[in-house]
GUVOSE-398398 format. One line per 2 residues: number of its first residue (from 1); for each residue x, y, z of C-alpha. Coordinates in nm, 4 decimals. Layout:
BEGIN
NUM) X:Y:Z ~ ...
***
This chain:
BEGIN
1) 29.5462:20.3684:19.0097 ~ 29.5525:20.7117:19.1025
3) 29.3177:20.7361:19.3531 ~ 29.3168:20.6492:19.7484
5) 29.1154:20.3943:19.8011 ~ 28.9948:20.5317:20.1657
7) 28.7957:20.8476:19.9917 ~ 28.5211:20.9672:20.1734
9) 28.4502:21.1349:19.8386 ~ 28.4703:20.8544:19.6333
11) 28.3829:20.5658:19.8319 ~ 28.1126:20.6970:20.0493
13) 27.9735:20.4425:20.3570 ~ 27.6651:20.4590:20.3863
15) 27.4784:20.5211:20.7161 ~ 27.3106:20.2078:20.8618
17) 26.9670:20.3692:20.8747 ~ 26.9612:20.4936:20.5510
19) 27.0443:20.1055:20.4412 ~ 26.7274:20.0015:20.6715
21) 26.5233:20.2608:20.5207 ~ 26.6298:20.1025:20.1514
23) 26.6008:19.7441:20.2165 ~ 26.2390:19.7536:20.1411
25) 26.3320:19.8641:19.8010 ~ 26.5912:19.6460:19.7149
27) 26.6633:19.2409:19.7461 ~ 26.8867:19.0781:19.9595
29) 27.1084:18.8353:19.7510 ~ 27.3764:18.6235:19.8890
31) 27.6939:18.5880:19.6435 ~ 27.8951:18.2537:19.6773
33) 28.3207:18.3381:19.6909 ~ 28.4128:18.4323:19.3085
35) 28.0460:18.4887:19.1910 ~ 28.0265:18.8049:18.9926
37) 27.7764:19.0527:19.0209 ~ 27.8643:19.2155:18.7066
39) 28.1159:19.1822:18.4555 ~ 28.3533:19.4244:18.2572
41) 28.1345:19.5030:17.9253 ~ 27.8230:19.3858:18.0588
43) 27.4677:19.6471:18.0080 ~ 27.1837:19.6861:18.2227
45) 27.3439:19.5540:18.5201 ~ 27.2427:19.6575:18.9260
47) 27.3396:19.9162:19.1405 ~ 27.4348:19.7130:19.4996
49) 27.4677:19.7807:19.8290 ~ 27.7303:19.5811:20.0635
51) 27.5708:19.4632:20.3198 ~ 27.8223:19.1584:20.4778
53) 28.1691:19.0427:20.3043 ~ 28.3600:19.2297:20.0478
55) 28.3609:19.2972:19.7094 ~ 28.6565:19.3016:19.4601
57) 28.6412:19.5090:19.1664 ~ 28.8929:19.4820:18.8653
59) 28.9383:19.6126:18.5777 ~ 29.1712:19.4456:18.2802
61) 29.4550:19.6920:18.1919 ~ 29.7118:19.5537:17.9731
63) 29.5997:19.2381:17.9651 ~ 29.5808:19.1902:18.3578
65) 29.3296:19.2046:18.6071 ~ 29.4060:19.4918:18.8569
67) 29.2526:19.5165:19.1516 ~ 29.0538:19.9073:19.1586
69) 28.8921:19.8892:19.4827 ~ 28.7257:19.6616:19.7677
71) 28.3841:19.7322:19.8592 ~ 28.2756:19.6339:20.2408
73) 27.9917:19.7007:20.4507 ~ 27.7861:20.0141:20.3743
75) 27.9769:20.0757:20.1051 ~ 27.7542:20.0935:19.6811
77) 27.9238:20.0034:19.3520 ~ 27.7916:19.9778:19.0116
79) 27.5902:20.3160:18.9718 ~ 27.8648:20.4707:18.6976
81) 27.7317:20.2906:18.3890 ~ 27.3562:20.3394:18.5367
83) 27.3932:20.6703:18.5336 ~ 27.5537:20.7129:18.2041
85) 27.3968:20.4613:18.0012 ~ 27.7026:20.2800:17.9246
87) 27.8608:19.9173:17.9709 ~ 27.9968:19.8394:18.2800
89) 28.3355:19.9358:18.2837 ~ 28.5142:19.6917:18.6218
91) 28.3805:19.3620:18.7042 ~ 28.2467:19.3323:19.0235
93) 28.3171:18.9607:19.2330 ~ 28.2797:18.8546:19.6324
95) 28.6041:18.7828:19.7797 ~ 28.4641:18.5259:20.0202
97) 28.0761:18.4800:20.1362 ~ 27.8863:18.7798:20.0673
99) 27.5486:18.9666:20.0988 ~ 27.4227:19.2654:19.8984
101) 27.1281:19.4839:19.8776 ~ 27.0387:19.4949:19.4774
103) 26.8616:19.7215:19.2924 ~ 26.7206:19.7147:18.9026
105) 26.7439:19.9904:18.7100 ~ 26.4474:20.1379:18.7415
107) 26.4862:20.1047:19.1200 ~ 26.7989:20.3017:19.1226
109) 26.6544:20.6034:18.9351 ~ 26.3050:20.5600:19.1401
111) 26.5444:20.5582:19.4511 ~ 26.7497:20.9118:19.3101
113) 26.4056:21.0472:19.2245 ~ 26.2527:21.0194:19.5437
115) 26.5295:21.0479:19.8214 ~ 26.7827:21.3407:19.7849
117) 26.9934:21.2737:20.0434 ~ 27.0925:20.9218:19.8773
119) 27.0416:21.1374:19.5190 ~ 27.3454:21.3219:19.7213
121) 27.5801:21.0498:19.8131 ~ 27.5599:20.9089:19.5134
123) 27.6177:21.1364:19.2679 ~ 27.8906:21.3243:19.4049
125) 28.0657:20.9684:19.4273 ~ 27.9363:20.9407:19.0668
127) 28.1146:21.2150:19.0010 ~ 28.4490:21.1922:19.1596
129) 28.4495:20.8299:19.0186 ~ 28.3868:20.9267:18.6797
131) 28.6809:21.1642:18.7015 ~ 28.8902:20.8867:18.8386
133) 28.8311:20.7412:18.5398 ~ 28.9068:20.9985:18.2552
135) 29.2229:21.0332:18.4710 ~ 29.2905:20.6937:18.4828
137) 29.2035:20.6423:18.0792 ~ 29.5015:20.9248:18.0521
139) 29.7332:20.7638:18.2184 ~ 29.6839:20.4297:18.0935
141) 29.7063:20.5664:17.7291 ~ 30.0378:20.7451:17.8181
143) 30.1784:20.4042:17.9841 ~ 30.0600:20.1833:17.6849
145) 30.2961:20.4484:17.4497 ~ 30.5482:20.4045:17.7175
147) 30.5159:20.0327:17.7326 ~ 30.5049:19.9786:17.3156
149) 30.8697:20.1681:17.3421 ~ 30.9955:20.0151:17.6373
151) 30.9081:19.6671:17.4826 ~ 31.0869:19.7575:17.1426
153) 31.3594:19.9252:17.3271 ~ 31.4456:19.5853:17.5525
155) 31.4131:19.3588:17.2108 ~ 31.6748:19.5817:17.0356
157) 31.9025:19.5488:17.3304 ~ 31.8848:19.1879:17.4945
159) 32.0952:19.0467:17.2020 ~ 32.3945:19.2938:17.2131
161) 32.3581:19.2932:17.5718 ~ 32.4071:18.9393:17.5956
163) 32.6627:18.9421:17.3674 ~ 32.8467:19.1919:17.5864
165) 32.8119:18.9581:17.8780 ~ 32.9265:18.6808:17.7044
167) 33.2511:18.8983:17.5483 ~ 33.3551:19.0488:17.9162
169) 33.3327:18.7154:18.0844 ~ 33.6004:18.5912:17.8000
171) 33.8235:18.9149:17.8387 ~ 33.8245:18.8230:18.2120
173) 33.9890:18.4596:18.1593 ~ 34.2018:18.5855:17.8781
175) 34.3918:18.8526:18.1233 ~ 34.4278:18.5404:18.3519
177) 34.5901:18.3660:18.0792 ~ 34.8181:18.6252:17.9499
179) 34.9023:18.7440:18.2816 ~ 35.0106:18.3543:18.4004
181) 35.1878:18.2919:18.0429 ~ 35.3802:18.6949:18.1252
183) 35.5061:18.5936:18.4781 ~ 35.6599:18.2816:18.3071
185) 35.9222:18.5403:18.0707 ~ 35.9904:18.7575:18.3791
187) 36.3790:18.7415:18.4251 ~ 36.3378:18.9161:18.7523
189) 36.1714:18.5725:18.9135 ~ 36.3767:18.2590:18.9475
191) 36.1931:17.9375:18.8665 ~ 36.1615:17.8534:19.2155
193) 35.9738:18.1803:19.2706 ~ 35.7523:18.1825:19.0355
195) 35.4778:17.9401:19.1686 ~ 35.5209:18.1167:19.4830
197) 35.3755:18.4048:19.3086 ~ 35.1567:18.2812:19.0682
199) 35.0079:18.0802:19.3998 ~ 34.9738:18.4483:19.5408
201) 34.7767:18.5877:19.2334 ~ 34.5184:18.3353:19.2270
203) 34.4842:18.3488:19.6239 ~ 34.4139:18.7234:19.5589
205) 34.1554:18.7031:19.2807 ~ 33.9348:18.5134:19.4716
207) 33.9840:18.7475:19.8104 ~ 33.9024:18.9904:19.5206
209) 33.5730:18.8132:19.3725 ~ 33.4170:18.7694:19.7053
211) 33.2307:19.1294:19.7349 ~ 33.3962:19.1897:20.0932
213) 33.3395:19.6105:20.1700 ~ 33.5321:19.7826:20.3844
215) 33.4192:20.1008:20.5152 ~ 33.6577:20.4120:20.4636
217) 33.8447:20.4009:20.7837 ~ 33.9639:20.0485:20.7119
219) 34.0410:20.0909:20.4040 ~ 34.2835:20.3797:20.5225
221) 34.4114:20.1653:20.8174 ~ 34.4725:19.8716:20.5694
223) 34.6219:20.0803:20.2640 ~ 34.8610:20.2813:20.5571
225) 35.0049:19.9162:20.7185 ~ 35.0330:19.8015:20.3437
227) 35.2088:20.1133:20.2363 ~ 35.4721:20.1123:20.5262
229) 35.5774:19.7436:20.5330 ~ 35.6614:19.7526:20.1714
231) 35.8497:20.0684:20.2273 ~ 36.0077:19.8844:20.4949
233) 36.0837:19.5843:20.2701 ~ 36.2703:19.8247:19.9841
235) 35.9696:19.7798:19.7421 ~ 35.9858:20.1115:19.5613
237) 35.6312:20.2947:19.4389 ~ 35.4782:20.1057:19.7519
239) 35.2092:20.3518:19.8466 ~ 35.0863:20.3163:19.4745
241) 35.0532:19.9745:19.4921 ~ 34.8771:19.9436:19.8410
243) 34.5292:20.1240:19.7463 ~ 34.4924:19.7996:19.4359
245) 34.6577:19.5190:19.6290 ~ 34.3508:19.6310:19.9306
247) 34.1394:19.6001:19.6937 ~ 34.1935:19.2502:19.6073
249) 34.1644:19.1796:19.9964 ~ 34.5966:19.2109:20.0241
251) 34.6506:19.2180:20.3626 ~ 34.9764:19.2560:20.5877
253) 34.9877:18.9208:20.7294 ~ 34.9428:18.8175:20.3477
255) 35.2576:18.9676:20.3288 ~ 35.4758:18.8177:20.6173
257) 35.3729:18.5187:20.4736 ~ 35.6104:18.6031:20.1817
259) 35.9143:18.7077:20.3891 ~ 36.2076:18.5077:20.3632
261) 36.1104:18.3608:20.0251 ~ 36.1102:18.6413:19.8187
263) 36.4316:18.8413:19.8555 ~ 36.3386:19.3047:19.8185
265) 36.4230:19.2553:19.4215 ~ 36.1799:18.9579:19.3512
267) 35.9457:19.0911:19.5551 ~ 35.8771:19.4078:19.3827
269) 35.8522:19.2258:19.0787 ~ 35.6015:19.0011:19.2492
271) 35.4190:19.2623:19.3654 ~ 35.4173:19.4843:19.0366
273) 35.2907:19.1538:18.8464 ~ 35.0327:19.0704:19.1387
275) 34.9092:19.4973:19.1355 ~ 34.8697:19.5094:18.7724
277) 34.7519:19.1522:18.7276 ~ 34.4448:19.2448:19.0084
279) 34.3837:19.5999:18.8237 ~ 34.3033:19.4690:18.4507
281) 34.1251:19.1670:18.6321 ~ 33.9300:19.4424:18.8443
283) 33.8185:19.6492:18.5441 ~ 33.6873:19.3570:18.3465
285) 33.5058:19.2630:18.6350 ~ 33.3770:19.5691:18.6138
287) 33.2865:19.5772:18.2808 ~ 33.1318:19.2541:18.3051
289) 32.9475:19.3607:18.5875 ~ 32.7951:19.6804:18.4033
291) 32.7289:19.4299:18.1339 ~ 32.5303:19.2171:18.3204
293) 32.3588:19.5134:18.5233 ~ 32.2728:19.6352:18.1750
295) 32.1257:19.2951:18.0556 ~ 31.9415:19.2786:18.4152
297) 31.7762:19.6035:18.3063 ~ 31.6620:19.4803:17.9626
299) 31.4789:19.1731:18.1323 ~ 31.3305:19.3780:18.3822
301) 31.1989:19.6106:18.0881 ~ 31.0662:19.3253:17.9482
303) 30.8883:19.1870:18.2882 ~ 30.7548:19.5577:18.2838
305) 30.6404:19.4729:17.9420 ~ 30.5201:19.1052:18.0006
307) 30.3818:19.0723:18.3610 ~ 30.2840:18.7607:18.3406
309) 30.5913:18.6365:18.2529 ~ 30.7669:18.7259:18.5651
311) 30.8296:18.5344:18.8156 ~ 30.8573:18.5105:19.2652
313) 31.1875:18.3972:19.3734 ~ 31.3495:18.4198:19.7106
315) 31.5693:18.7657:19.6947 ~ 31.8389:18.8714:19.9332
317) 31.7296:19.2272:19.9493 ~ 32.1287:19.3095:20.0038
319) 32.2485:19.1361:19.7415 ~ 32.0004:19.3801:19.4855
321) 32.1078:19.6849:19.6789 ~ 32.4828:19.5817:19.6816
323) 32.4466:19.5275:19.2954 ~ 32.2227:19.8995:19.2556
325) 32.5344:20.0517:19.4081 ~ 32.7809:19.8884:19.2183
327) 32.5896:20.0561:18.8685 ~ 32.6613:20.3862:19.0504
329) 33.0745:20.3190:19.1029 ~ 33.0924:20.6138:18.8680
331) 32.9755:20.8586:19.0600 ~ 33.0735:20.7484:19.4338
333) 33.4822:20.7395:19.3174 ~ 33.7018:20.8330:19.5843
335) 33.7124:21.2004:19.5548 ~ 33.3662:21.2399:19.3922
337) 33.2463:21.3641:19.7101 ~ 32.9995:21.0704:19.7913
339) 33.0019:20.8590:20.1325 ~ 32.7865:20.5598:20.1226
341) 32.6895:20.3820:20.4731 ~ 32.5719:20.0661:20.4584
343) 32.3747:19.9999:20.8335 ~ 32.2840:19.6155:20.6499
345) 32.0895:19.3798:20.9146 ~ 32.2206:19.0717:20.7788
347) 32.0134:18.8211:20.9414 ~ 31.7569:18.9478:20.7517
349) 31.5617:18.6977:20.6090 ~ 31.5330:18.6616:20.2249
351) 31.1888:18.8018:20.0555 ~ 30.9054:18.6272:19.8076
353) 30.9786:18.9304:19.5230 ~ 31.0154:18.9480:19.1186
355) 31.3960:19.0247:19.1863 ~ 31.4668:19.2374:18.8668
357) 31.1622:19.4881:18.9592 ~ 31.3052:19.5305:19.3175
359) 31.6599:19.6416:19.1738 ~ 31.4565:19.8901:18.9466
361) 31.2715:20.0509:19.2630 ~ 31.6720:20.0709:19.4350
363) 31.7900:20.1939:19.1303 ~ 31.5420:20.4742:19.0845
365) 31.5593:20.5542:19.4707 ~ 31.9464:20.5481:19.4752
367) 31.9541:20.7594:19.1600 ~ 31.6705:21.0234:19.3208
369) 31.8991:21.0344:19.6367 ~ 32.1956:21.1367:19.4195
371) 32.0604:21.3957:19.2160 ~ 31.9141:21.5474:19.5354
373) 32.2959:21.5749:19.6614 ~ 32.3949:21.6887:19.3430
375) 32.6987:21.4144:19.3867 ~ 32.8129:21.5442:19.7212
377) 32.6921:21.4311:20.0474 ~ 32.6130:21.1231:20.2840
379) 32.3947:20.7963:20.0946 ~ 32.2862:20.5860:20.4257
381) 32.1252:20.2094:20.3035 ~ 31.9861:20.0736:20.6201
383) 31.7701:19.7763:20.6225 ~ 31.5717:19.6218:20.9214
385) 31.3044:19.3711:21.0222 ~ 30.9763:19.4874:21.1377
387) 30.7445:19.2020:21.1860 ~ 30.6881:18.9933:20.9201
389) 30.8122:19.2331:20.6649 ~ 31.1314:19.3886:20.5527
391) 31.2489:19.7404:20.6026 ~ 31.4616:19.9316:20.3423
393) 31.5501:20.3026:20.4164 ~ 31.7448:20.5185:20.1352
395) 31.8574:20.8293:20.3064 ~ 32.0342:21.0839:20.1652
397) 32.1441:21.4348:20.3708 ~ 32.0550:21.6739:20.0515
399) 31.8481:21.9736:20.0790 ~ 31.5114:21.7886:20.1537
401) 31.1978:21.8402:19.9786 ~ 30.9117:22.0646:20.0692
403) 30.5581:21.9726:20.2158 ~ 30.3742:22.1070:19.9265
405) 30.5464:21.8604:19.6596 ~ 30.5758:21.5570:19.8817
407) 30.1873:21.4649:19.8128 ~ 30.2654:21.4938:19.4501
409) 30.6110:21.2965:19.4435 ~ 30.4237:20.9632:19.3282
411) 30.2181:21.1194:19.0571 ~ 30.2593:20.9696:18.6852
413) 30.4875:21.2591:18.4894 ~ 30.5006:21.5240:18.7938
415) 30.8767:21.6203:18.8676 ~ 31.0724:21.8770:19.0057
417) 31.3657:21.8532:18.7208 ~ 31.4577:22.1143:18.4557
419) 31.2786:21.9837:18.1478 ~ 31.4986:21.6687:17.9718
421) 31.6492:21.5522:18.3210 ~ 31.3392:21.3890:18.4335
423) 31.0180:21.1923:18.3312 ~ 30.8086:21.2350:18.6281
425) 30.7686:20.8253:18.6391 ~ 31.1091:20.7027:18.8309
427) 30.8788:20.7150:19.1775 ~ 30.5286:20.5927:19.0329
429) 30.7772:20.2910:18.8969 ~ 30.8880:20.2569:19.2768
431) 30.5559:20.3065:19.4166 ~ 30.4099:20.0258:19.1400
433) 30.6540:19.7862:19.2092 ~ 30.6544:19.7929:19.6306
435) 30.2976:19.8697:19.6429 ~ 30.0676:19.6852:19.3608
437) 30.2968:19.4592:19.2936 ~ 30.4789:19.3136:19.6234
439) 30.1714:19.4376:19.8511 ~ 30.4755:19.6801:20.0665
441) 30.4587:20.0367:20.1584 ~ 30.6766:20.3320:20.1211
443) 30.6908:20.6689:20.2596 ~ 30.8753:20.9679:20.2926
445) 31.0321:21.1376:20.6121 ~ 31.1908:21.4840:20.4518
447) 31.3717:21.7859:20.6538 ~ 31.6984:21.9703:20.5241
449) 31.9687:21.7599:20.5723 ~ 31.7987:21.4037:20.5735
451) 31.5648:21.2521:20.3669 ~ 31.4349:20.9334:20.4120
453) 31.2514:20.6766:20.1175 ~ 31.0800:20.3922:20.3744
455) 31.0030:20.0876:20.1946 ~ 30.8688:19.8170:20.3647
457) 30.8213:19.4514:20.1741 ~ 30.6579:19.1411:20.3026
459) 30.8654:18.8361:20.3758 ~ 30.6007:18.5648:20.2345
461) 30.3574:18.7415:19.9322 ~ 29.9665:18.6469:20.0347
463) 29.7818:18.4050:19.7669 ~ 29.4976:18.6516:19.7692
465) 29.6134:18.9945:19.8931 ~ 29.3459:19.2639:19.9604
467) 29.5342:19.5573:19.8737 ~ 29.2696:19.8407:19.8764
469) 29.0100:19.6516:20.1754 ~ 28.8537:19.9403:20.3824
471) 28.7887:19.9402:20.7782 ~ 28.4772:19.9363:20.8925
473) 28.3133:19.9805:21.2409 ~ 28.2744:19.6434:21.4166
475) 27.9006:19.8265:21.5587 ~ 27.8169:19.8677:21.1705
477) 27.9089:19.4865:21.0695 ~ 27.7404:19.3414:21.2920
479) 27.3969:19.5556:21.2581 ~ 27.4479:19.5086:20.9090
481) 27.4487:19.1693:20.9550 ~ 27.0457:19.1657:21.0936
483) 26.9689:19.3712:20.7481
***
């Protein structure tokens, strides 16, 4: 939904007086937890008044019920499809006990006839609810279009996809074998040193397959003491080979481990076999990484697609995040003139979340953050605990964004991109998924030089979240309550 839920405009309260003054008009009913007091579809149904408890209202969009609004105290629902003549277009339900003031039909328009003031209230939340709706009918038509392609799109791709998987995971092993069967033909390597390397290799692809990141400095530090103790040992191109074998985890005391059983001439040979065994393995890792991201991406299209078929799982929000980052390698290269700072709280505790939609909202946030720095700059990931939920900040150092477009930013379609860079829906998506969908909140903190995306997501998801529930005066409960 488009609208906030907290309108005065919309969702008038209504005086406790003014209630007093209508109770002789109306009946009090009391609604049992579930009951409905009108239904999507249904004609000639009441206009009601909350007088205890709180009403849910839904509507069924693409096949699900979504939660509009929730009535409480002092707040009036159902007087859209009076007015117009029409079906009732939510469904109205208690969420626990409840008590309304109800009014027929003709009681409503008696009531508008003969009292202006509630004539006022009422219509001009008639009327911004009404426009809510046209809006909302827009948007909803837009996001079916969207959803028909999406859902074709994902269908077309999960096979290939797949396959793609599948096909990297095999080029992986096969540059194993080839590289093991190689170092057996190398006349460089006695047969005594040969297991000594080969022991080496496989040592080093899993140091390599373990997802350790350094930060920049010690990667330097390591690549430097690399460099100059293979300089040292005679190994010639040794500053070439230092920035891989780091890579795969390589580290100096790996090294001393070696001395004395590889004499200068084996060991560059080692070494050459080990870099470019690590650098093939690397790339296939990558590709089968991009593969997978991509195949990730297709199921998440199709949870998009088929809600209900999604499903809560225990995430590591770091492990997502690590993974969003990794789909952006290509444009965070050394020398591409992007810094990423990870400031991780790793005793963070895992979170109840559809995994695949949380990646999306990273990936869309991450991406944002990027284009904002046009490739250049500082990308800071820091997460946090605070209380029982998690906190995610993506902060970038770009230009910022101004006051007037920051109330806009989670709009359907509105975008500041030249036309065919943007769709206008990569921060509804975000807002959708931490919001309706994982009950979170996100916000925006924007000056020149740092921009912050706060996203905060519940540890443990509610069984019966009220997303939209209004506060109301504890004075206007409880006189409510001797209505």
């Amino acid at each position: 939904m488009l609208h906030n839920p907290a309108s005065q405009t919309m969702f008038p309260t209504l005086p406790v007086d003014r209630i007093l003054d209508l109770c002789s008009h109306g009946d009090k009913v009391d609604i049992a937890p579930g009951e409905a007091i009108f239904e999507e579809g249904t004609a000639n149904y009441p206009f009601c008044i909350v007088l205890e408890g709180r009403i849910r209202v839904t509507r069924r969009i693409a096949g699900q019920e979504t939660l509009l609004v929730m009535h409480g105290p002092g707040q009036f629902t159902g007087e859209i499809s009076i007015l117009t003549g029409g079906a009732a277009i939510a469904t109205a339900r208690a969420q626990g006990p409840a008590k309304i003031l109800r009014f027929s039909n003709e009681q409503f328009r008696k009531l508008i006839a003969e009292c202006p003031e509630l004539a006022g209230t009422v219509l001009s939340a008639f009327a911004a609810r009404a426009h809510e709706v046209d809006s909302v009918t827009i948007q909803q038509d837009k996001m079916a279009s969207l959803g028909k392609m999406a859902a074709g799109l994902a269908h077309e791709l999960n096979n290939p996809a797949a396959a793609l998987v599948r096909s990297a995971a095999g080029l992986r092993e096969s540059l194993v074998r080839i590289s093991n069967l190689g170092l057996q033909y190398d006349s460089r390597l006695t047969d005594e040193q040969r297991p000594v390397v080969q022991h080496m290799q496989e040592y080093l692809r899993k140091r390599a397959s373990d997802g350790t990141m350094l930060s920049p400095i010690e990667r330097s530090d390591r690549e430097e003491a690399l460099a100059e103790w293979l300089d040292a040992a005679g190994v010639t191109d040794g500053w070439d080979m230092a920035s891989a074998l780091v890579s795969a985890g390589l580290t100096r005391e790996c090294l001393d481990g070696l001395d004395g059983e590889l004499e200068p001439a084996a060991l560059g040979a080692a070494l050459t076999w080990i870099e470019a065994d690590l650098s093939t393995t690397e790339l296939a890792g990558e590709i089968e990484s991009a593969a997978t991201r991509i195949s990730d991406l297709v199921l998440a299209m199709k949870q998009y697609t088929y809600m209900d078929q999604a499903q809560f799982q225990t995430v590591d929000v770091h492990v997502g995040l690590d993974a969003t980052l990794r789909l952006f390698a290509h444009r965070m290269k050394k020398g591409a003139g992007i810094e990423v700072r990870r400031n991780y709280d790793r005793s963070l505790d895992k979170v109840c979340a559809y995994a695949g939609e949380l990646n999306q909202a990273w990936t869309n946030l991450i991406s944002n953050a990027l284009d904002a720095m046009r490739d250049s700059g500082v990308l800071t990931i820091t997460t946090r605990r605070d209380g029982d939920q998690a906190v995610v900040v993506v902060e970038d150092n770009g230009p910022g964004i101004a006051p007037e477009i920051r109330e806009n930013l989670f709009q359907p379609f509105f975008t500041t991109k030249a036309a065919g860079e943007g769709t206008g829906l990569g921060l509804e998506i975000v807002q959708r998924i931490i919001v309706n969908r994982h009950h979170g909140s996100i916000r925006v903190d924007s000056r020149p030089g740092d921009t912050q995306f706060i996203v905060k997501i519940p540890f443990a998801q509610p069984k019966d979240h009220e997303m939209y529930t209004h506060e109301s005066d504890s004075e206007r409960e409880a006189a409510l309550e001797r209505v």
